[in-house]
C-alpha positions as CSV (number, residue, x, y, z in Angstrom):
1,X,0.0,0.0,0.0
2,X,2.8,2.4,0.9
3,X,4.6,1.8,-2.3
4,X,2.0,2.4,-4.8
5,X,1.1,5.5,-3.0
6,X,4.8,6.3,-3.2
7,X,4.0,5.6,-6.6
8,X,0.9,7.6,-7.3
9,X,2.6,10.4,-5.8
10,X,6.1,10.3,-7.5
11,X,3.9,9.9,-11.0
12,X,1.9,13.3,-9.7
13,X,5.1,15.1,-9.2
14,X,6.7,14.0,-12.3
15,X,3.2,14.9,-14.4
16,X,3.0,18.6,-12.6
17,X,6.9,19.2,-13.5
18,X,7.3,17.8,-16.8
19,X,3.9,20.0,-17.4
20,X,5.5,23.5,-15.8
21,X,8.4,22.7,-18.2
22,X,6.5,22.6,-21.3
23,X,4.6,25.9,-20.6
24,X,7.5,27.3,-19.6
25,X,9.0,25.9,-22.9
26,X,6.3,27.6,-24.9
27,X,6.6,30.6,-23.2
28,X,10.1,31.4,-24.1
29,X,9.7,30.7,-27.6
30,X,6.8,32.6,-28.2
31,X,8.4,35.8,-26.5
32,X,11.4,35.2,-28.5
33,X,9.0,35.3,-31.3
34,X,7.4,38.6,-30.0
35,X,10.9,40.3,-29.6
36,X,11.5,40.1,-33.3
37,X,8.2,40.8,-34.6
38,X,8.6,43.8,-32.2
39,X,12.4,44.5,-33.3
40,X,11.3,44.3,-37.1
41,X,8.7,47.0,-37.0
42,X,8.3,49.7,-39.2
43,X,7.4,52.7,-37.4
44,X,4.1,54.4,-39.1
45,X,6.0,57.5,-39.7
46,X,8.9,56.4,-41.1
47,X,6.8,54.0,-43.8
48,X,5.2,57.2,-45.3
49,X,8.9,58.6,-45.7
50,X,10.5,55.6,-47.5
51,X,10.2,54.5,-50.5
52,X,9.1,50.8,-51.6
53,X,12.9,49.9,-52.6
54,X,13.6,51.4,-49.5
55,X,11.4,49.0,-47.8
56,X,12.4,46.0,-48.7
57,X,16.1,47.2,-47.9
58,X,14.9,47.6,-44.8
59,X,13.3,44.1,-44.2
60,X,16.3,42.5,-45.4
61,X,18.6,44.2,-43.3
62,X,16.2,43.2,-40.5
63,X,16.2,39.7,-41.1
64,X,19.8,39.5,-41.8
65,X,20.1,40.9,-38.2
66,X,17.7,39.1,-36.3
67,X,19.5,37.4,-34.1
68,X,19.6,33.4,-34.0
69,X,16.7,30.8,-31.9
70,X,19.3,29.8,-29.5
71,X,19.3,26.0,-28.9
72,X,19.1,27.0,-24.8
73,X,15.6,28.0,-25.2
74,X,14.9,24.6,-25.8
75,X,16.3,23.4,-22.8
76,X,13.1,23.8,-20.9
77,X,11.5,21.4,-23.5
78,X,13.9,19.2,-23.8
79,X,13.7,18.8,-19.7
80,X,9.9,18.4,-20.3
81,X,10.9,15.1,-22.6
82,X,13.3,13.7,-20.3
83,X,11.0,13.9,-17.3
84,X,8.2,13.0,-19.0
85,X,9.5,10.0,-20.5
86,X,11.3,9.2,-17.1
87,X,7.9,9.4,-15.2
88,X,6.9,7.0,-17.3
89,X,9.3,4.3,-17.4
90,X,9.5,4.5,-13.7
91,X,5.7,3.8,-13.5
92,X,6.0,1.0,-15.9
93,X,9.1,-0.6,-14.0
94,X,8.0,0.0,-10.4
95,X,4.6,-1.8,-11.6
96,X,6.7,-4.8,-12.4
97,X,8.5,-4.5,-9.2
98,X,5.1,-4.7,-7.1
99,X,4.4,-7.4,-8.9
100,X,7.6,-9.7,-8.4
101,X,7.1,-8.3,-4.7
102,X,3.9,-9.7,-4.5
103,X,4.4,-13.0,-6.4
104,X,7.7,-13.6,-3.9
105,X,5.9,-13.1,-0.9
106,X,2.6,-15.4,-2.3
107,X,5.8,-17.9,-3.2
108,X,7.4,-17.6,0.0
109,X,3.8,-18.0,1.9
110,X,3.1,-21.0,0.3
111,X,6.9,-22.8,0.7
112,X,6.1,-22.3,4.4
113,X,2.9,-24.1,4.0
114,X,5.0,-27.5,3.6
115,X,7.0,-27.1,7.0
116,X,5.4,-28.6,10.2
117,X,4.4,-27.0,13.3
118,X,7.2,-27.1,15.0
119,X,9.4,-25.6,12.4
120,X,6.8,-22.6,11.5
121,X,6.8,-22.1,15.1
122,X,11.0,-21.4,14.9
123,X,10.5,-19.3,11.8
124,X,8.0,-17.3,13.6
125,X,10.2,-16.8,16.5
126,X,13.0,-15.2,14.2
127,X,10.5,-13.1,12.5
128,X,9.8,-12.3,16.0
129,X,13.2,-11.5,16.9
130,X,14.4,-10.2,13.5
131,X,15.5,-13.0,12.3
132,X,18.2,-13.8,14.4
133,X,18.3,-15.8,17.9
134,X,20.5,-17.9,19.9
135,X,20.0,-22.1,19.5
136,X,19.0,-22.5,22.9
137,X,16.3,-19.5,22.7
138,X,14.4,-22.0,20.7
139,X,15.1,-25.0,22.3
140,X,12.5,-23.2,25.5
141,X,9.8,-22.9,22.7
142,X,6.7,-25.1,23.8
143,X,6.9,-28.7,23.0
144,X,10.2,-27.9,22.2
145,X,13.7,-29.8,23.7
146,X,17.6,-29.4,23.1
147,X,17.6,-32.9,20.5
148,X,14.3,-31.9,18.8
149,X,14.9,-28.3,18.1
150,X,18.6,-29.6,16.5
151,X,16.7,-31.5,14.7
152,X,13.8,-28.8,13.3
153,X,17.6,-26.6,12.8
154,X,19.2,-29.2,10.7
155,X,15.7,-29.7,8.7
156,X,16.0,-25.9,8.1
157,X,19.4,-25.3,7.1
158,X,19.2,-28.3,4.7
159,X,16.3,-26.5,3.3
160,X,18.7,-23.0,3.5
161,X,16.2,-21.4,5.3
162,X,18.2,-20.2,8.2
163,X,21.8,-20.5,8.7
164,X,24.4,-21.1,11.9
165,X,26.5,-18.9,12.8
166,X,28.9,-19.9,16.2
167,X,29.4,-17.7,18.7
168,X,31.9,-19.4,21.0
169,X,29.8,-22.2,22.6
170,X,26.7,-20.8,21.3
171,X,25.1,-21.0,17.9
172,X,23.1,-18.1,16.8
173,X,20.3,-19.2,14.4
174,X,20.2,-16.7,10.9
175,X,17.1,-16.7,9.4
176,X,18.0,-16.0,4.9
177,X,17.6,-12.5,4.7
178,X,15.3,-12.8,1.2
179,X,13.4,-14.9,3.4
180,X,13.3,-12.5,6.5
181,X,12.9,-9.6,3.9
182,X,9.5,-10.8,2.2
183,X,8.5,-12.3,5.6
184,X,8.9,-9.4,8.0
185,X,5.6,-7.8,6.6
């Protein structure tokens, strides 16, 4: 739920960006395009003086002189493209991630479905304790001893569910941190 509002919201932002880009995009170009109609006006008075040769020496000399659309005015645009498409591979790519989320936590649901009691009650216990505990932690579990809970821990780590890891005399029992990851929730 948090991610796809993460999501929603990122895709909002991006939208409301990439969109202030393109109207500031437009903007500047059509003020550039203002500026020269304005610099390559005739005044009234001056028309009446000049004659039609004159004119038309005029206009050239104007357009010869009007300066050149600079490529930085379409950086704005070009911003507007690049967050635009962005936005939209990120929605496309995070939808695929919230889907291999979800189908690795249905996967991991149902792989715990084919443990016994005992050894969802372990699991539990290190989801409980984030994923790490000490061997004999577990071995005061209910129905629970020292022979059978090495035995549940061998099962396990077979499986490569959880891992050892020795401290001195003591083992500390590692739960697989894909495992505790998708679990945790």
């Amino acid at each position: 739920m948090v991610r796809t509002d993460n999501r929603k919201l990122i895709m909002g932002i991006g939208i409301i960006i990439s969109f202030a880009l393109l109207m500031m995009s437009i903007s500047i170009y059509f003020n550039f395009q203002h500026d020269l109609r304005e610099q390559s006006r005739l005044d009234p008075d001056q028309i009446d003086d000049m004659t039609t040769d004159e004119i038309k020496r005029y206009m050239i000399d104007q357009r010869a002189e009007q300066p050149v659309f600079h490529s930085y005015y379409l950086l704005p645009f070009m911003g507007f493209i690049g967050l635009l498409v962005g936005t939209l591979v990120y929605y496309i790519m995070s939808d695929k991630v919230v889907q291999q989320e979800h189908t690795l936590k249905n996967n991991s649901k149902i792989i715990l479905n084919f443990l016994t009691g005992s050894e969802k009650k372990v699991i539990e216990t290190l989801l409980e304790n984030d994923g790490k505990v000490q061997q004999y932690e577990l071995s005061h579990l209910p129905n629970l001893n020292k022979v059978k809970t090495h035995r549940i821990l061998l099962n396990l780590e077979q499986k490569k569910i959880i891992h050892k890891e020795r401290l001195g005399k003591i083992n500390k029992i590692v739960l697989d941190k894909e495992l505790y990851e998708v679990l945790k929730d």
